[in-house]
C-alpha positions in Angstrom: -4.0 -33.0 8.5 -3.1 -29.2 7.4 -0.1 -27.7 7.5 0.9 -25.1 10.5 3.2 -22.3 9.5 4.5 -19.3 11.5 2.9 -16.0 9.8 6.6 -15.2 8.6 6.3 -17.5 5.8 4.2 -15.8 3.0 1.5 -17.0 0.5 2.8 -16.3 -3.0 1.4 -14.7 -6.0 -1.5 -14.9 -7.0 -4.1 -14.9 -4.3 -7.2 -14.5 -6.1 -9.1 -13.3 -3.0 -9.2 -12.7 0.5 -11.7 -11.7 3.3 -10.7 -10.9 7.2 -12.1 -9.8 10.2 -9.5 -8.3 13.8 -9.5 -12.9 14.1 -8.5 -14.5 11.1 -7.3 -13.9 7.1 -9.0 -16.7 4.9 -7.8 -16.2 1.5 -7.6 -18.2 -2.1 -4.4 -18.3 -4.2 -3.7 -19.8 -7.3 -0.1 -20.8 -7.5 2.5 -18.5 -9.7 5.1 -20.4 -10.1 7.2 -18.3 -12.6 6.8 -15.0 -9.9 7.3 -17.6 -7.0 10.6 -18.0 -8.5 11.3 -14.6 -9.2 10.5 -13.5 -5.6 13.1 -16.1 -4.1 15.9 -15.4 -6.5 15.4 -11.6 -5.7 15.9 -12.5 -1.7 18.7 -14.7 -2.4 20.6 -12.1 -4.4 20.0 -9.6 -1.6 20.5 -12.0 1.5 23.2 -14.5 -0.2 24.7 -12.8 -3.0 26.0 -9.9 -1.3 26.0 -7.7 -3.2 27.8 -9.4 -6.1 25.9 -8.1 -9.1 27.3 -10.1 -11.9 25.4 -11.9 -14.2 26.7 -14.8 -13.2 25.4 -14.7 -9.6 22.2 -13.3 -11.1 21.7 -16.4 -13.1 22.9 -18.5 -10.6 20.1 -17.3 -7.8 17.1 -18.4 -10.8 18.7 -21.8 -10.7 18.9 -21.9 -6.9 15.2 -20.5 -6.5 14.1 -22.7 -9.0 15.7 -25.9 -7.2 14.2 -25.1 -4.1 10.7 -24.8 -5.9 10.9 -28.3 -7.8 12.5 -30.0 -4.5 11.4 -28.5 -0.8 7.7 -30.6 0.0 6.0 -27.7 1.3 6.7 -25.7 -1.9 6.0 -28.9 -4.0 2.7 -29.2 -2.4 1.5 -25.6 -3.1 2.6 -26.0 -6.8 0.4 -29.9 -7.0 -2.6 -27.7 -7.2 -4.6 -25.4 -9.2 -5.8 -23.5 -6.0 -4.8 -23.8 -2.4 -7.1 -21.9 0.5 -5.3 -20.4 3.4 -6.3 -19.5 7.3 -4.6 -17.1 9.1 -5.0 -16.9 12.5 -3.9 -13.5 13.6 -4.4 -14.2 17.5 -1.9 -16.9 16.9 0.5 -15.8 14.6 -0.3 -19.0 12.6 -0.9 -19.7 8.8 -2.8 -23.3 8.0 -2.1 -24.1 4.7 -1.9 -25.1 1.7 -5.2 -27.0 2.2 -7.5 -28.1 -0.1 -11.2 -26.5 -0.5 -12.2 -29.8 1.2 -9.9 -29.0 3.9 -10.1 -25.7 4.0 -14.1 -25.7 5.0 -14.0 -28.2 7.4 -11.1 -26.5 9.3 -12.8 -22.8 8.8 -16.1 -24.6 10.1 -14.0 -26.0 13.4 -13.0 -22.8 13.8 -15.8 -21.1 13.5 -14.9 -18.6 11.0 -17.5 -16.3 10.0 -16.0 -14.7 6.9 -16.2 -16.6 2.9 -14.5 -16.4 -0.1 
């Protein structure tokens, strides 16, 4: 079974290629986890911090963005692997993924996507 995300929720660094068409976004990452943090504890100093620049807070939202890396199962999932493929369908506002390359065929074949990686 794949995953079915809202389009709000992004694909972190690195995607190592992409292809799309007015339909669908098919695209390859290779997980970052070292930027993945970085990215989070950025948006938790801007949405929870406040405002509170001291190093203190700083520090403490690399922790936080770290802990939800190593504990939340859909970010645990996207780190077990070297590569994940991704389908977005832009009609629907959905993202499938992370999915495997096995997964990721079958699914773009059952869609009928007509764009490779």
């Amino acid at each position: 079974m794949h995953n079915e995300k809202k389009i709000q929720n992004i694909i972190f660094p690195n995607v190592a290629k992409y292809q799309f068409n007015e339909d669908y976004i098919i695209a390859i990452q290779r997980p970052n986890k070292e930027l993945s943090v970085q990215f989070i504890a950025i948006d938790l100093q801007v949405e929870l911090m406040k405002g509170d620049a001291t190093e203190e807070s700083y520090q403490k939202s690399f922790i936080i963005a770290d802990s939800i890396l190593d504990n939340n199962e859909y970010y645990k999932e996207i780190f077990s692997s070297v590569s994940n493929y991704w389908i977005i369908d832009i009609k629907k506002d959905t993202v499938y993924g992370p999915l495997t390359k096995k997964k990721y065929l079958t699914l773009k074949k059952r869609m009928n996507i007509d764009l490779d990686l």
